[in-house]
C-alpha positions in Angstrom: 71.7 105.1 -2.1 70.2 106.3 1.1 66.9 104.0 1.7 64.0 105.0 3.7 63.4 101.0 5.4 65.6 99.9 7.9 65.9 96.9 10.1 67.3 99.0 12.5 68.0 102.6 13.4 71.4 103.5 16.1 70.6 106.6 17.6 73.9 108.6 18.8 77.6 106.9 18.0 78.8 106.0 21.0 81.2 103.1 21.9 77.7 100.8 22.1 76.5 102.2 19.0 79.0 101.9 17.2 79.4 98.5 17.9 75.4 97.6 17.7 75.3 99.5 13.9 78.9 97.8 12.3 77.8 93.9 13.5 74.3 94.3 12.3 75.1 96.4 9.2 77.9 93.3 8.6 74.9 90.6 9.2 73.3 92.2 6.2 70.8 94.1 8.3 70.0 97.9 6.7 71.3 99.8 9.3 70.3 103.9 9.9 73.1 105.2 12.3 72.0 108.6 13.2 75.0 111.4 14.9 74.3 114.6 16.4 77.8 116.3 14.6 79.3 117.1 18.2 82.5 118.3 17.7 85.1 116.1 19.7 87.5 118.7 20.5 87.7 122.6 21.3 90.2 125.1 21.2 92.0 126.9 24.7 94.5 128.8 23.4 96.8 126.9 21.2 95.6 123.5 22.6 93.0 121.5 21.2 91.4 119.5 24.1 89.1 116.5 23.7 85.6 117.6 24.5 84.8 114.4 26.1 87.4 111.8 27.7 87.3 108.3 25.7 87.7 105.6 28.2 88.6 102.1 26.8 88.8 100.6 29.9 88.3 96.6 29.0 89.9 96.4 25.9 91.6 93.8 26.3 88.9 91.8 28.1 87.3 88.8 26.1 83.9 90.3 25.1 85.5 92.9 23.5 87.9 91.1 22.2 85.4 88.7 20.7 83.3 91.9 19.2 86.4 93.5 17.4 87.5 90.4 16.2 84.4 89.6 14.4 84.9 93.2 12.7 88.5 92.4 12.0 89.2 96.1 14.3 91.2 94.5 17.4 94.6 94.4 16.0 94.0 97.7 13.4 92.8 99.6 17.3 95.7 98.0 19.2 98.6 99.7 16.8 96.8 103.2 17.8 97.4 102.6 21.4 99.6 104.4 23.6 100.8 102.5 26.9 98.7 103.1 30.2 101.0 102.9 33.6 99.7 102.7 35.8 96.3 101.7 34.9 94.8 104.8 37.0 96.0 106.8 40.4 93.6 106.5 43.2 93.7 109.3 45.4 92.4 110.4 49.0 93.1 113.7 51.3 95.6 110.8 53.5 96.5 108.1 50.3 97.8 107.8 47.0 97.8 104.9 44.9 98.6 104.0 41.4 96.7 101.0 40.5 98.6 98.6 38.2 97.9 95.6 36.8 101.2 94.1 38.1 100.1 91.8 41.7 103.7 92.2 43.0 103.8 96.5 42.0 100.1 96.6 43.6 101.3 94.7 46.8 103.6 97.2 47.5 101.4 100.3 46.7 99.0 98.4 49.2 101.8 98.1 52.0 103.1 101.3 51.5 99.4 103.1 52.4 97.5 100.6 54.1 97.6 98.7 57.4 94.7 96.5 55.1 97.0 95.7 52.8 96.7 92.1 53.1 93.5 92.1 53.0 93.3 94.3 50.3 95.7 92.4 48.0 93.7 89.3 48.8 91.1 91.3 47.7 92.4 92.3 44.5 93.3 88.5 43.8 89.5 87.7 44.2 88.4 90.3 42.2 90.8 89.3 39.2 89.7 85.7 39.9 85.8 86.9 39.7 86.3 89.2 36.7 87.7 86.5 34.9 85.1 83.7 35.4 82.7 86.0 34.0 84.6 87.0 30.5 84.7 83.3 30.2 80.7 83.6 30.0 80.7 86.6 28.4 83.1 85.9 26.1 80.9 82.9 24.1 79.5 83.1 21.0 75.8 83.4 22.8 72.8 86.2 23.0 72.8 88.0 26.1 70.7 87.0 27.8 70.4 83.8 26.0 67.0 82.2 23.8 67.5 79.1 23.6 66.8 76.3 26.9 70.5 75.2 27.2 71.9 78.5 26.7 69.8 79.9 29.8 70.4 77.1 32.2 74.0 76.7 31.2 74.0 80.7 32.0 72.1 80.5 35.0 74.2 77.9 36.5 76.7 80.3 36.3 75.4 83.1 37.4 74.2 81.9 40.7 77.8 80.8 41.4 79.3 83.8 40.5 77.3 86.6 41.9 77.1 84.7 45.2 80.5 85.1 45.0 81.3 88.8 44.2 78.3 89.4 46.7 80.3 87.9 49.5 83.5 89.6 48.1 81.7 92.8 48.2 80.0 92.2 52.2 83.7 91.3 53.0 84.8 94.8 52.5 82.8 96.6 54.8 85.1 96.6 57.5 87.8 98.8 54.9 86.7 101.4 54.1 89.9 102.2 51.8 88.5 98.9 49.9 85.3 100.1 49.5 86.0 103.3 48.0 89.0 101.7 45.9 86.9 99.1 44.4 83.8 101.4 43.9 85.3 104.4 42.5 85.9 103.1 38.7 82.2 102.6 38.5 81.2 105.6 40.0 83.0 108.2 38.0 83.6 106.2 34.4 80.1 104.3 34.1 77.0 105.2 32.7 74.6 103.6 35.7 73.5 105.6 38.6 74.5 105.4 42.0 71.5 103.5 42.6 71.4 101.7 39.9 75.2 100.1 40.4 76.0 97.1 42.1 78.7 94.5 43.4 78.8 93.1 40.2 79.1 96.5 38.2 81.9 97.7 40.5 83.6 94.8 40.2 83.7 94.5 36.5 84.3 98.6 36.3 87.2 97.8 38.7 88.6 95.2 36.6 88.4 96.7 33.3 90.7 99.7 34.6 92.9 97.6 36.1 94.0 95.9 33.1 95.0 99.2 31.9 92.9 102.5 30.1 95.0 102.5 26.8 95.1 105.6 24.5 93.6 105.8 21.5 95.6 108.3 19.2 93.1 110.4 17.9 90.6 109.9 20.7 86.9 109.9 19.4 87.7 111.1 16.0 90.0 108.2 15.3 87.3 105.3 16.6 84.3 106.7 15.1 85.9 107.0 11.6 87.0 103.4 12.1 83.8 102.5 12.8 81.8 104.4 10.4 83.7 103.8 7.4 82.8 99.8 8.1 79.4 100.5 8.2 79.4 102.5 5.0 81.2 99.9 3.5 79.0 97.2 4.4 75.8 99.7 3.2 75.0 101.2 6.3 73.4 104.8 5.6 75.0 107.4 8.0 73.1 111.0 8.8 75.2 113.7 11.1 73.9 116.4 12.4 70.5 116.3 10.4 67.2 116.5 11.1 65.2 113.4 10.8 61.8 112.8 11.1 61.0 109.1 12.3 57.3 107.5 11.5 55.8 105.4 14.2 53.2 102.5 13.8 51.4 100.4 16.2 53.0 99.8 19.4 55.6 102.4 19.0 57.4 100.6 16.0 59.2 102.5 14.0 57.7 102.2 10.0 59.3 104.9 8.3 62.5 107.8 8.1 
């Protein structure tokens, strides 16, 4: 029975809340997962088109993994899948290039449209290299960004290595320009920071993720938010679409009532 005391209240049901309402709902929070009703698809002529692209860009990275394993979804998701190759096409007025995750495919693509593409490729090494340092941080069973003492120096040790790293990675690429807007295109179209607000680190990561592939998920939106929400109402999570709630605030903005 619908409650009107939560520990915590998901506004909107996107990939993020989804995630955030299922793993607390599954702690044994009492989770309030609020959806506007948005339709996912519209009609043009006798198509139905998805109203929004789903990207899941980083599915097989080891965050995610770790997330969807601890909701038992990984493998149920992966059989929905449909293959992505190449990852993405990367184009310019003058180039063309399908980015794969294959080194040797990518080489060539490099050679074929770049006189960079040695650089490039050794840039695209890095990058994989870098990426992959940081899932194995990401990737633990810690907070981010961590509580306890161990957890933050063990974190900051890290950190400091790293983005020195993809900093100097990043510098190195001012002198190709094809690099630049290769490795910084992902983030700019597909992520939710501004263009102020992104940095080597983002692009990197953003790159990354696409490179490993942009499977699709049969079903697009529809398919992962029923998934989803028929955990949380399973574990008692209350679910309101496309209603009109009234939220009561308390001292310092806490939310005391629904």
């Amino acid at each position: 029975m619908p409650s009107n005391t939560y520990d915590h209240i998901v506004l909107g049901d996107d990939f993020a809340g989804l995630v955030a309402a299922t793993l607390a709902a599954r702690q044994g929070r009492r989770v309030l997962m609020l959806v506007s009703g948005t339709p996912d698809s519209y009609q043009l002529g006798p198509y139905e088109l998805p109203a929004r692209p789903l990207s899941l860009a980083g599915f097989e990275s080891g965050s995610i993994r770790r997330v969807l394993a601890d909701l038992h979804f990984h493998q149920p998701l992966k059989r929905k899948l449909g293959p992505s190759e190449p990852s993405f096409q990367f184009a310019l007025p003058r180039t063309r290039l399908d980015v794969r995750a294959d080194g040797d495919a990518m080489d060539r693509e490099l050679s074929r449209e770049s006189e960079d593409s040695k650089l490039l490729a050794r840039s695209l090494a890095l990058a994989a290299e870098l990426s992959q340092a940081m899932d194995g941080v990401l990737s633990q069973d810690i907070a981010i960004p961590p509580t306890g003492f161990f957890e933050r120096r063990e974190i900051a040790r890290s950190e400091e290595q790293l983005l020195d790293r993809v900093q100097t990675w990043w510098n190195e690429l001012e002198a190709i320009p094809l690099g630049r807007a290769l490795f910084a295109g992902p983030a700019a179209l597909s992520g939710f920071l501004s263009a102020d607000a992104l940095t080597s680190v983002s692009r990197l990561r953003i790159f990354d993720a696409w490179r490993r592939g942009a499977p699709r998920l049969r079903g697009d939106w529809t398919t992962l938010r029923e998934t989803f929400l028929d955990k949380l109402d399973s574990h008692g999570g209350d679910i309101r679409i496309a209603e009109a709630t009234r939220l009561s605030f308390g001292w310092g903005g806490k939310v005391t009532g629904v």
